[in-house]
N, C-alpha and C positions, 0 to 999 in steps of 0.2 A: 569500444564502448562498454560501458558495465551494465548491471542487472541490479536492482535492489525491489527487494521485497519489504513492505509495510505489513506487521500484524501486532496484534496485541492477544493477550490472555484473559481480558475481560471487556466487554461490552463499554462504551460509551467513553473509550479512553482517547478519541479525538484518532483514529487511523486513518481513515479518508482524508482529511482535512489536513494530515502529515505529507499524504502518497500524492494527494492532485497538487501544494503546495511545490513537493519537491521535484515532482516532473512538471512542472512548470518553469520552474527555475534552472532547471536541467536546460528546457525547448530553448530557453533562452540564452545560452551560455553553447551552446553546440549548432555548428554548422547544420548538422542534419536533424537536430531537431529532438524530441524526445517522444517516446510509446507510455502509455497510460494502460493496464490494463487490471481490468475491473472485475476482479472477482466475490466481493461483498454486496456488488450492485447499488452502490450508492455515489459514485463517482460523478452521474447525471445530473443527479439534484443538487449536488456543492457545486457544482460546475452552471447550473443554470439553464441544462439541456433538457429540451425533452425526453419523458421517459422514450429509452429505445423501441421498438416495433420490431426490431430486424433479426437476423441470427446473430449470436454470438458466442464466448468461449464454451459454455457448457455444450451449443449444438456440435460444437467442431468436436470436442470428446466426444461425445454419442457416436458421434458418425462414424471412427474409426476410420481402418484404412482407406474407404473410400474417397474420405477427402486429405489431399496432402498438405501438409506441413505450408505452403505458398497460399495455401487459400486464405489462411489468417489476415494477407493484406487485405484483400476483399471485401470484408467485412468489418475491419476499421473506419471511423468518424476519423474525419480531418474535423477536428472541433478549435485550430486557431492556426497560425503561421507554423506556431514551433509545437505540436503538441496534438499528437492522433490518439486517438482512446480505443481501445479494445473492447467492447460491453460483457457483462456478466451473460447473459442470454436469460431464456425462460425457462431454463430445466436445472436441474441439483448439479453440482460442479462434480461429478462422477467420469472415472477410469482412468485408472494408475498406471497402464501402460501409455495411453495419449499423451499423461502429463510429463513425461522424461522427454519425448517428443515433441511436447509445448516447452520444455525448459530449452531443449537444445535449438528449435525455430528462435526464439528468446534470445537466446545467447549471442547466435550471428546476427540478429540485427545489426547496421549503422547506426541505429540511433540509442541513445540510453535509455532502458527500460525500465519502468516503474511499474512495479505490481499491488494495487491494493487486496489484500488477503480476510481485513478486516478480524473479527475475533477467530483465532486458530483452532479452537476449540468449542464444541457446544453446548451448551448449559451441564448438560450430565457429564460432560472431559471428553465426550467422544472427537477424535481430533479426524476432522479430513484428510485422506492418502492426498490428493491431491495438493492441497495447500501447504501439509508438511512436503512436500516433493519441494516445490516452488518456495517455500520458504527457506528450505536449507541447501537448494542448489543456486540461489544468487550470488552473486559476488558479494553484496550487502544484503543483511538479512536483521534489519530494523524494528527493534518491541519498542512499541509506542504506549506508553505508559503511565500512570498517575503514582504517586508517589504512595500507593495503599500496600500495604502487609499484603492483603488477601489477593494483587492481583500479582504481586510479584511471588506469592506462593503459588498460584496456579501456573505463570511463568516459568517456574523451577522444575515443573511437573511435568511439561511440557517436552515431548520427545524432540523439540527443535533448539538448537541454543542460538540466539541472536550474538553477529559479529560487534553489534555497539544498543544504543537508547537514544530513544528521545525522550526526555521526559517533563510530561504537561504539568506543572508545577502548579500550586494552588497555596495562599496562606492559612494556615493553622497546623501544617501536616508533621505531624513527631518526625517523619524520616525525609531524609535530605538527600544529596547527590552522591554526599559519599557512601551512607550508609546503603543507597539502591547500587550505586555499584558493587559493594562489597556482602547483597546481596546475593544480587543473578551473578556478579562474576567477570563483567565485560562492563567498557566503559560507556560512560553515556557522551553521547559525540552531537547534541544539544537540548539546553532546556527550552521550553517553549511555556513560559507564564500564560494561565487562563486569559483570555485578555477582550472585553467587549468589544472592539473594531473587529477580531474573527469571526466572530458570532455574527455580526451583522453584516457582514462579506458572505457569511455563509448564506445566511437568511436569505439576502437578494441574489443569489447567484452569481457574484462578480470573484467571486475569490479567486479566478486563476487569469481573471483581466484585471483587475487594481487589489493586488495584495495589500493590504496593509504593512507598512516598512518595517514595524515592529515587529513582525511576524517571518517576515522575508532577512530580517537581520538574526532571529535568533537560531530563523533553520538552515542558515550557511554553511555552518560546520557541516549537517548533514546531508545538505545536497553535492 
């Protein structure tokens, strides 16, 4: 099974809504199903869930050795047939020895793993040990992004290089497909047009029970 990481270099370039899309499509195409795990903390609300109450990834790095690498099933949502989510927890996503540890639990799963990372970087560029770990140790490591100068500069700056794109595509924008690829440098492996049926999938919570086909048609390549 593989590992793909979802982030972006700028706020509001649609990553959630790439990462629950494509482990969705994953749960459904795999015998065993697919891992969801949420480290932007917004996987519940495009999903339709209640906010979580419980522990999750950030409490397992706190805790350190005491709790091993198998606890992480434990603390997974079975949230459909093909499709368990991992929650963000209530604390800051901190400890860089855990997260090698979190990659390599990851790694052996059955099932295909999808990390939401959300923006990789924070307002000031200060970039998470954590999420550059998990970012550049998946098998895919997906910048989700809008076709702007400023966020594929931030992009470029970025100590992580993503193995492909997806990018959220919008009409008026000077830069196009080819130009983002010859860009960052690495191909973009699908476009996903702005498109009002996702927004209101997202709004009511259904988007990982009745995707919209347009949407599910353009992220193929990438799941």
């Amino acid at each position: 099974m593989t590992t793909v990481s979802c982030w972006s270099a700028k706020g509001g370039s649609g990553t959630t809504v790439v990462a629950v899309a494509i482990a969705t499509l994953r749960g459904r195409e795999s015998e065993h199903g697919a891992l969801l795990v949420d480290l932007a903390g917004d996987c519940p609300s495009a999903m339709g869930l209640p906010e979580p109450n419980g522990p999750g990834i950030s409490e397992w790095l706190a805790a350190g050795d005491q709790v091993p690498a198998d606890a992480l099933g434990r603390i997974e949502q079975q949230v459909s047939e093909q499709v368990a989510l991992l929650t963000s927890g209530r604390g800051a996503i901190e400890g860089i020895d855990r997260a090698r540890e979190l990659l390599d639990a990851l790694g052996s799963e059955p099932r295909d793993v999808v990390i939401d990372l959300g923006r990789l970087a924070s307002a000031t560029g200060v970039v998470s040990e954590v999420a550059a770990v998990l970012a550049a140790g998946c098998d895919q490591s997906l910048l989700v992004t809008r076709p702007c100068f400023l966020s594929l500069r931030r992009a470029l700056a970025s100590p992580v290089r993503p193995t492909g794109i997806v990018l959220v595509t919008e009409e008026g924008r000077a830069l196009g497909r080819r130009e983002v690829e010859d860009i960052v440098g690495v191909p973009v492996v699908a476009e996903v047009p702005i498109d009002a049926s996702v927004a209101r999938a997202v709004d009511a919570g259904t988007l990982a029970m009745r995707m919209p086909r347009g949407f599910e048609r353009w992220l193929r390549h990438a799941a």
